[in-house]
C-alpha positions as CSV (number, residue, x, y, z in Angstrom):
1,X,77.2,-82.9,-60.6
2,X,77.0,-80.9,-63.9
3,X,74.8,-78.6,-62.9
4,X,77.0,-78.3,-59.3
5,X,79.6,-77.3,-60.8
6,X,79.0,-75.3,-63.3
7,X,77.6,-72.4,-60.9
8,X,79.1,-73.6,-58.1
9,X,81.3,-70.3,-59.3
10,X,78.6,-68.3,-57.8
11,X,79.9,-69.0,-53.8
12,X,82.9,-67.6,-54.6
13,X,82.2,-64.4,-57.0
14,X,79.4,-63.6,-54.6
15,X,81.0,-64.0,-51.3
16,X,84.1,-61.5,-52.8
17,X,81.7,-58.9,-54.3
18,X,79.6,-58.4,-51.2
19,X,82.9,-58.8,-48.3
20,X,85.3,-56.8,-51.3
21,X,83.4,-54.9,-54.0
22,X,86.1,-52.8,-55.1
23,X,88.8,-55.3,-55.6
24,X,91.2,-53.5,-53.2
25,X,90.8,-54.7,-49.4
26,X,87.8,-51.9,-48.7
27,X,84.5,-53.5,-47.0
28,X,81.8,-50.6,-47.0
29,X,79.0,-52.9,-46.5
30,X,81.0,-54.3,-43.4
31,X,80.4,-57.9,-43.6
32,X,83.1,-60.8,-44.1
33,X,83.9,-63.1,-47.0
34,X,83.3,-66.1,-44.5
35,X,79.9,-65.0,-43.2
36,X,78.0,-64.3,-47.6
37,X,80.5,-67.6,-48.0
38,X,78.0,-69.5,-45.7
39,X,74.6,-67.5,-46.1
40,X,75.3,-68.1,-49.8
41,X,75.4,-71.8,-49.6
42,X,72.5,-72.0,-47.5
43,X,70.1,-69.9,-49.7
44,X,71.4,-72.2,-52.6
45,X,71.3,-75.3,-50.8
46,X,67.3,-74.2,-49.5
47,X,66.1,-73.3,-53.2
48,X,67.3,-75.7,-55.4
49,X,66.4,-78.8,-52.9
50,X,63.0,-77.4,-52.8
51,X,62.9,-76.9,-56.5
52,X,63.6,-81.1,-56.4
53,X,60.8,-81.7,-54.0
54,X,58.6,-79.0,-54.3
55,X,58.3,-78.6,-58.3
56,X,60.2,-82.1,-59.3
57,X,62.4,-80.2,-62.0
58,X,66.2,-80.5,-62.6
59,X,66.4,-76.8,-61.2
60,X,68.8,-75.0,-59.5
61,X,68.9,-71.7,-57.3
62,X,71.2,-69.5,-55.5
63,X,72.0,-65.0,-55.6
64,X,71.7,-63.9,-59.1
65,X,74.2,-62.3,-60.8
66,X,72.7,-59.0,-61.6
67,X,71.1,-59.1,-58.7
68,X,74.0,-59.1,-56.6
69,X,75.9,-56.8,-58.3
70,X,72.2,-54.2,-58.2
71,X,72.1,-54.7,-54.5
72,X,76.1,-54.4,-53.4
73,X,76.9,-51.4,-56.0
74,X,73.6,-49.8,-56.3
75,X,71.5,-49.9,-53.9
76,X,74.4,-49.9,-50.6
77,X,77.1,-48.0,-52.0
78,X,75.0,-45.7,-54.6
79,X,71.8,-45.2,-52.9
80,X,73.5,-45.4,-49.6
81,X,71.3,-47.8,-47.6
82,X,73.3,-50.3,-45.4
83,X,73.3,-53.8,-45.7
84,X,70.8,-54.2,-43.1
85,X,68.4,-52.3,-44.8
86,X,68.8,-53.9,-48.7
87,X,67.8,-57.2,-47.1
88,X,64.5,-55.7,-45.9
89,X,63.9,-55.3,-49.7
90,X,64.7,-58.5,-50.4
91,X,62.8,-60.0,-47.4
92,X,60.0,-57.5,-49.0
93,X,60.2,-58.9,-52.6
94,X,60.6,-62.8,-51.0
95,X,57.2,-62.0,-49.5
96,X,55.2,-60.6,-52.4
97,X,56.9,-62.9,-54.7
98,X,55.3,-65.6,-52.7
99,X,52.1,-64.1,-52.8
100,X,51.9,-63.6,-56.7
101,X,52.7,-67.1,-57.1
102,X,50.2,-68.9,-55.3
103,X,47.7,-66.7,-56.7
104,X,49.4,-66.4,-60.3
105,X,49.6,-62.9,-60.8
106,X,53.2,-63.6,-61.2
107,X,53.4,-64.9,-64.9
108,X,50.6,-62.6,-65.4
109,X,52.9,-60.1,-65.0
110,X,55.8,-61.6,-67.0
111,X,53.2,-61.5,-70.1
112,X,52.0,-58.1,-70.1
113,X,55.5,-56.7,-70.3
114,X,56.6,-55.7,-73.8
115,X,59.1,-58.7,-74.8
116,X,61.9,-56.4,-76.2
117,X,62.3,-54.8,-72.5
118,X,62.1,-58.1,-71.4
119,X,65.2,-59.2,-73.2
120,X,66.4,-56.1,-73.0
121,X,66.9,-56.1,-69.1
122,X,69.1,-59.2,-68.8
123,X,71.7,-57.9,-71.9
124,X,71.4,-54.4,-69.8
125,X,72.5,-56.5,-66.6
126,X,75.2,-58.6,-68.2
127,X,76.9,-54.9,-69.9
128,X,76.7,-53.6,-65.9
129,X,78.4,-57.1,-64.4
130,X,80.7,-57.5,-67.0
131,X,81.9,-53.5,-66.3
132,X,82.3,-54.3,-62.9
133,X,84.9,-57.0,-63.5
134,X,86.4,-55.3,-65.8
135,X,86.8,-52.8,-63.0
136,X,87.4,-55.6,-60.3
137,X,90.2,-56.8,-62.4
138,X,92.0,-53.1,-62.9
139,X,91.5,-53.1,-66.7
140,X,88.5,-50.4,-66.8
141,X,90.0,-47.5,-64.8
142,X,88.9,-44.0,-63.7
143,X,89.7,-41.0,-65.6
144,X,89.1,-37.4,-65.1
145,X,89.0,-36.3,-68.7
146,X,86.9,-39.0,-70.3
147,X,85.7,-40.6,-66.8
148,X,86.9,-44.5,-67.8
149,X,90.1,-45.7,-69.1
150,X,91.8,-48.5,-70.6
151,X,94.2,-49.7,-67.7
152,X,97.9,-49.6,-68.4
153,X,99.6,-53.4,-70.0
154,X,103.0,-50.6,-70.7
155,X,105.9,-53.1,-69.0
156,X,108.0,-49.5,-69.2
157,X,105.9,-47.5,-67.5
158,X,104.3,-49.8,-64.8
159,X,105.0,-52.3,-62.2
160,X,104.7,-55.6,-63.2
161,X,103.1,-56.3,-59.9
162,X,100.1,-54.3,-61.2
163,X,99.7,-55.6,-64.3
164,X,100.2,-59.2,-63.7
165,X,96.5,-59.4,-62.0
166,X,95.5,-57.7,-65.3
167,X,97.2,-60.5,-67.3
168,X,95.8,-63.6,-64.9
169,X,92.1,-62.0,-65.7
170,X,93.0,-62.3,-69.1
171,X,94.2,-65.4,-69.8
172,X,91.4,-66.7,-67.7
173,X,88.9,-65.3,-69.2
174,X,90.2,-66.7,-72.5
175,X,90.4,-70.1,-71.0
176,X,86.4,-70.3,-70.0
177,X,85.6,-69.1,-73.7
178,X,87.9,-72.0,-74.8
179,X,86.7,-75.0,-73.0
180,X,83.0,-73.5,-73.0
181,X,83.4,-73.9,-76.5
182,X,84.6,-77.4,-76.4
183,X,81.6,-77.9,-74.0
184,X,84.0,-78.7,-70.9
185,X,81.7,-78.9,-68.2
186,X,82.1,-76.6,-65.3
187,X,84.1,-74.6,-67.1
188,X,83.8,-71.0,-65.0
189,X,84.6,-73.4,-62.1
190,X,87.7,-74.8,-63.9
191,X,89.2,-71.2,-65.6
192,X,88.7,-69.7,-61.9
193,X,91.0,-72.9,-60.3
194,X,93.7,-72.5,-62.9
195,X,93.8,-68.6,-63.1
196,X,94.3,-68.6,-59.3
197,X,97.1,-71.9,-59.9
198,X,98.6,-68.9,-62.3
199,X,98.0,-66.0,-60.4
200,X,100.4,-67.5,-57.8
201,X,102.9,-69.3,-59.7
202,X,102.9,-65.5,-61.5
203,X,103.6,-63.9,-57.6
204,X,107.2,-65.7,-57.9
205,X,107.5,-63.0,-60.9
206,X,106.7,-60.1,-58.6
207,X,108.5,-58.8,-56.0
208,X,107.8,-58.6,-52.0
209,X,104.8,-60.8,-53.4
210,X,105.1,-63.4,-51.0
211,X,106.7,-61.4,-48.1
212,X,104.1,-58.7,-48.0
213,X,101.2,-61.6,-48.8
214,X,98.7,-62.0,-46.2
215,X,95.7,-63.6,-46.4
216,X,93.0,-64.2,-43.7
217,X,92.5,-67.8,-43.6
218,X,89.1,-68.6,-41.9
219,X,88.2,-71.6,-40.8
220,X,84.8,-73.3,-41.5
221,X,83.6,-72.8,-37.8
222,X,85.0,-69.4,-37.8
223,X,83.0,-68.7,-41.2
224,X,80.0,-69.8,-39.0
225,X,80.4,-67.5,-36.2
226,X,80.8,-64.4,-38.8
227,X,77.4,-65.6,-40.4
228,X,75.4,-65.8,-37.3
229,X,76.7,-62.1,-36.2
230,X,77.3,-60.4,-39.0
231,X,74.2,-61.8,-41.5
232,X,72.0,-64.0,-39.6
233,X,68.6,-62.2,-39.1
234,X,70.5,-58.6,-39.7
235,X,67.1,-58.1,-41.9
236,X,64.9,-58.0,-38.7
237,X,67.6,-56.9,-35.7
238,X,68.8,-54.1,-38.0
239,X,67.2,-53.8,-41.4
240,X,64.5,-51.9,-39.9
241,X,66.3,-48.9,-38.9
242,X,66.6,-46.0,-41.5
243,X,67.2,-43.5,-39.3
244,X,70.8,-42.8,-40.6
245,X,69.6,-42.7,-44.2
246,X,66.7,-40.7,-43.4
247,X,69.4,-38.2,-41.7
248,X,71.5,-37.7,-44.9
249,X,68.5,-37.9,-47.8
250,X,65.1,-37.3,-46.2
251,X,62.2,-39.3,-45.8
252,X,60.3,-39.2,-49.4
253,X,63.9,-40.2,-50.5
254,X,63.7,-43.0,-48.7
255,X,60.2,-43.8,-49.7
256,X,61.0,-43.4,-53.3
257,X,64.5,-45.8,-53.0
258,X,62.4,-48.3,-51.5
259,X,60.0,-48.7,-54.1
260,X,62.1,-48.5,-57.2
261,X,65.3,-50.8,-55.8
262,X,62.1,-53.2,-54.3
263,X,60.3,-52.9,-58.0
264,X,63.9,-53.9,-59.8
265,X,64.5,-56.1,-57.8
266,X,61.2,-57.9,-58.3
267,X,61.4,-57.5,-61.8
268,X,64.7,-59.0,-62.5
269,X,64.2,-61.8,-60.6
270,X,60.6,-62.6,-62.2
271,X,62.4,-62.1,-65.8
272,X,65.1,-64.3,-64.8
273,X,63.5,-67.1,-63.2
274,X,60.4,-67.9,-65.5
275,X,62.7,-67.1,-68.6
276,X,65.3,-69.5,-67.1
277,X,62.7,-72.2,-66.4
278,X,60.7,-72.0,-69.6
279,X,64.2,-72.3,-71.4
280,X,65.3,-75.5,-69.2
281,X,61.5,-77.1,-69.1
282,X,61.9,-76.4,-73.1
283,X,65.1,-78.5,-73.6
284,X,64.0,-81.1,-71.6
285,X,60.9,-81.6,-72.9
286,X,58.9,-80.9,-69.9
287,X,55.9,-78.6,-71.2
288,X,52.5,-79.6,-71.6
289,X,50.6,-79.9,-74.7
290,X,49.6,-75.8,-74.2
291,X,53.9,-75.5,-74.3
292,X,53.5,-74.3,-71.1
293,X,56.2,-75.4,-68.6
294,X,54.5,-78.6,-65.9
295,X,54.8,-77.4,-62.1
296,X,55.7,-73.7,-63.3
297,X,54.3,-72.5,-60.2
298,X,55.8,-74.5,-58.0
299,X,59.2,-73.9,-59.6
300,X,58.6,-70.3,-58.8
301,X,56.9,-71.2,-55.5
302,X,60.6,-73.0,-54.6
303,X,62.3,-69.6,-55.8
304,X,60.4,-67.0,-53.4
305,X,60.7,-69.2,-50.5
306,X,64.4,-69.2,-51.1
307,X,64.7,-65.3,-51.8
308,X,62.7,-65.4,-48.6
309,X,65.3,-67.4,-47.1
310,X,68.4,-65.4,-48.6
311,X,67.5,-62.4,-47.0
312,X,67.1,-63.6,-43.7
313,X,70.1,-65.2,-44.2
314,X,72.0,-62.5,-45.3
315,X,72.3,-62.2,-49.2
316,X,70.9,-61.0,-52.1
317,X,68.1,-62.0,-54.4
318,X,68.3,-66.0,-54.8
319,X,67.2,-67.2,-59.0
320,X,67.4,-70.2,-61.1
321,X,70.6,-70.2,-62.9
322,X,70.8,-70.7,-66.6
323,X,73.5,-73.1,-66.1
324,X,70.9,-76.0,-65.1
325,X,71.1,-76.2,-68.9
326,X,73.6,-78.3,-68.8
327,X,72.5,-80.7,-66.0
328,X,70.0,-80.8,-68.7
329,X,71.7,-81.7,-72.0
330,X,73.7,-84.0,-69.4
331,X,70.5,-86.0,-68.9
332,X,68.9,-84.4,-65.8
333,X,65.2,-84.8,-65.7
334,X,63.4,-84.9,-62.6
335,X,63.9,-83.1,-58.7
336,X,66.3,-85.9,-57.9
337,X,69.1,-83.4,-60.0
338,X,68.1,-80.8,-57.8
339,X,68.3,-82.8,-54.9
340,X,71.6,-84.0,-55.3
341,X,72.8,-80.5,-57.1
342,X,71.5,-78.9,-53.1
343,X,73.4,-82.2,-51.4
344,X,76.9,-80.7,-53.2
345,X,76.2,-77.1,-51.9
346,X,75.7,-78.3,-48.6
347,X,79.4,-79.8,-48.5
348,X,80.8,-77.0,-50.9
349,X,79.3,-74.7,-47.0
350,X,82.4,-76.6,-45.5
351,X,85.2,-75.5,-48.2
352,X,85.2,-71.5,-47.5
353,X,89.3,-72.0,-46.5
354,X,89.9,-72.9,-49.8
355,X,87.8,-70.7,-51.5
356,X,89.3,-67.8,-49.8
357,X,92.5,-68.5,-51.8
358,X,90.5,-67.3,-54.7
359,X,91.9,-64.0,-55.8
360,X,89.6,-61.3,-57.0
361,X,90.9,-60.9,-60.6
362,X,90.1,-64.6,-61.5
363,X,86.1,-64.2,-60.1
364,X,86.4,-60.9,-62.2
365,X,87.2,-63.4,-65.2
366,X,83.9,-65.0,-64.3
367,X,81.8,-61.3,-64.4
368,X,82.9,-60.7,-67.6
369,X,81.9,-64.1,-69.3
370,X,78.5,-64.3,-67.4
371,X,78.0,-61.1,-69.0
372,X,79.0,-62.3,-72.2
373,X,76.3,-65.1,-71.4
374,X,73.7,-62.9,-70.4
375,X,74.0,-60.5,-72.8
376,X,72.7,-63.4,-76.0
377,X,69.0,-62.0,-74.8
378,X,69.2,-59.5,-77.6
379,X,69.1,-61.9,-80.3
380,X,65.6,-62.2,-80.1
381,X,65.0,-58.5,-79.9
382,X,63.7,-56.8,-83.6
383,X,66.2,-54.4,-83.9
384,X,64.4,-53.2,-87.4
385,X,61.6,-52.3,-85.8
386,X,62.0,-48.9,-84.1
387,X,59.2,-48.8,-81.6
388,X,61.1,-52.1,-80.2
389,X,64.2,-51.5,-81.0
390,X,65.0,-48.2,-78.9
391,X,63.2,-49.2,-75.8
392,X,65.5,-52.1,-75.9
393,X,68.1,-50.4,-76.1
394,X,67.8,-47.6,-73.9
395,X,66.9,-50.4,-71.4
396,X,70.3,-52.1,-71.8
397,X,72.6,-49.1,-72.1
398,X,71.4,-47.1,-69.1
399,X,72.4,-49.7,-67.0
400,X,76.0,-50.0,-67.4
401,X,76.3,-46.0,-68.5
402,X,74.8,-44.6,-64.8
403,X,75.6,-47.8,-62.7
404,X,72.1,-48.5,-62.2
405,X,69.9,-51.3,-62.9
406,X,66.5,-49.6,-62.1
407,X,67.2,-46.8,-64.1
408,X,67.3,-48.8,-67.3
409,X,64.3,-50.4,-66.3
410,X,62.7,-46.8,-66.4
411,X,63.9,-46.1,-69.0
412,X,63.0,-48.6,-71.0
413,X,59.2,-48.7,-70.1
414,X,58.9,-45.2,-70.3
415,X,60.0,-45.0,-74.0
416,X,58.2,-47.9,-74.8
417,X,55.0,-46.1,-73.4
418,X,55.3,-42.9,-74.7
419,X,57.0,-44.1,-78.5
420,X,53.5,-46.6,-78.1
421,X,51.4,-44.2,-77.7
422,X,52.7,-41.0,-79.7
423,X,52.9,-44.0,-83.0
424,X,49.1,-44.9,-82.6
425,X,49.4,-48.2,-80.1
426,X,47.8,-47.1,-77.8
427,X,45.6,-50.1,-77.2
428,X,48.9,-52.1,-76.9
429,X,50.0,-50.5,-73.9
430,X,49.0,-52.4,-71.6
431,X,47.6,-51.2,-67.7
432,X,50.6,-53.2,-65.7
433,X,53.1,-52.1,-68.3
């Protein structure tokens, strides 16, 4: 249950992002809340059960933040690919990711990649998903001069109705640093309940609030219907079809997207899931006498079968969260955390009604402090020693300065080559890098 709910979060943030990425009613990917609601759920539900039974580890799995955020804001509405077509890169990495597994060129992989990138890319991610709530929630805003802005808290200049979604984000944002400090548990979960309790006890504040409210209510059987036609299996009935892409940017275009979104995609989700697993296997005492993590493959055999799974589904790249850390200090040990973590998903598939009610500056309160979260990689990054240092950080500012996970990827590995090389490592530098 500790584990449950303190990522049960994710249904909710990821559901909003994909159906409303903007914040403001707009749906360019053209799929409903109801329909990444369910899909979400079910990819969650499929990996972490088959981390229980498969790997016997108190694991658990659904879309990554990151990844999410790489796929809706990147890949769709920068690179222009529709929805359709991102899931065939995810079906893609599902795939291969299966493949390096069960022949363990996976964590081969993982190793040969210099470790400062490696913590590099998950602060660069957390910088980019913290930006975009910050944007979600109105506080970031465009501007022509200096292209972002603080958003306006001036009482005398603007409409309380615009800043009081500002304020909820605030406050509940302040309230999951508070009781994650006091070690609440499920504390995302909790901030997101109470800043939507205050976001509507604040809508008796604004005028026309309740008059001009309107909310699309759907029901769990409706939910349904708008997974099995507007997700369900898009990746093969549509996904295939670039001919509109192919029309505005070309075909090398295309050729080049595909590999680096599929490569970023892969890479994130290898970083996260082994450095997730290692961490988790680590604090519950679950590594061998080499100190390497027991039934590592099949923890990561559990995690390609339900990216797999995701993208027929519907949704983005599925990863072990970090928050199984605290069905871990709670006491979980074996599969049968997972198991019953996968059993609360499956009912949580019923509750998209409620869930609905969210409003999107109280998920944005959630971006921002699983950015904060992710962004504690760079503590074990040598920031003395240059030929680490600026690879590391190119890695995890180009993310969040060009809106685009890959690119700080690039980035990253290209300076570490060339800085490598040009400083008499060559021998360092290793073939996969």
């Amino acid at each position: 249950m500790t584990t449950f709910f303190a990522m049960v979060y994710i249904l909710m943030v990821n559901a909003n992002m994909f159906a409303n990425p903007f914040g403001g009613g707009s749906n360019p990917l053209g799929v409903s809340y109801g329909a990444i609601y369910i899909a979400t759920a079910i990819s969650a539900v499929t990996g972490t059960v088959l981390a229980g039974l498969i790997a016997n580890l108190p694991l658990a799995q659904a879309s990554g933040m990151g990844l999410n955020a790489f796929f809706v804001y990147t890949v769709c509405i920068g690179f222009g690919l529709s929805y359709s077509n991102a899931l065939v890169l995810i079906l893609f990495e599902g795939v291969v990711f299966v493949l390096l597994t069960v022949t363990g060129l996976r964590k081969k992989i993982f190793d040969s990649l210099p470790t400062a990138v490696r913590a590099a890319i998950p602060a660069g991610i957390g910088l980019f998903i913290a930006l975009l709530g910050l944007q979600n929630a109105g506080i970031v805003v465009p501007n022509s001069s200096t292209a972002v802005d603080l958003g306006s808290f001036n009482l005398l200049t603007q409409n309380w109705g615009d800043i009081m979604p500002m304020v909820v984000t605030v406050i509940t944002f302040l309230a999951i640093v508070i009781m994650s400090h006091k070690n609440v548990k499920g504390a995302v979960l909790i901030g997101i309940i109470g800043g939507m309790a205050l976001y509507y006890v604040f809508g008796f504040t604004v005028s026309n609030f309740y008059t001009e409210f309107n909310i699309d209510i759907v029901s769990p059987v409706q939910a349904f219907k708008e997974f099995s036609s507007q997700s369900l299996f898009k990746v093969f009935t549509d996904g295939f079809d670039f001919s509109a892409f192919c029309e505005k940017h070309g075909t090398a275009n295309l050729i080049l997207t595909i590999v680096t979104s599929a490569l970023a995609f892969c890479m994130v989700d290898m970083f996260d899931t082994l450095g997730t697993l290692y961490a988790a296997c680590e604090r519950a005492n679950l590594l061998d006498e080499n100190g390497e993590t027991i039934n590592m493959n099949k923890g990561m055999l559990s995690d390609a079968i339900a990216t797999t799974t995701g993208a027929i589904c519907g949704t983005s790249t599925v990863t072990t969260f970090s928050e199984v850390n605290a069905g871990v200090a709670a006491g979980g040990r074996t599969g049968l955390t997972s198991v019953f973590c996968g059993a609360f998903f499956f009912i949580a598939m019923f509750l998209s009604p409620i869930a609905q009610l969210v409003p999107s500056c109280t998920t944005a309160a959630a971006l921002i402090y699983v950015g904060y979260l992710m962004i504690m990689s760079i503590k074990n990054i040598d920031w003395c020693d240059t030929k680490m240092a600026v690879p590391a950080f190119m890695t995890l500012s180009i993310m969040p300065f060009t809106y685009n996970i890959s690119y700080g990827i690039a980035f990253g590995l290209i300076s570490y080559i060339v800085i490598s090389i040009f400083c008499g490592d060559f021998k360092k530098v290793k073939v996969s890098s």
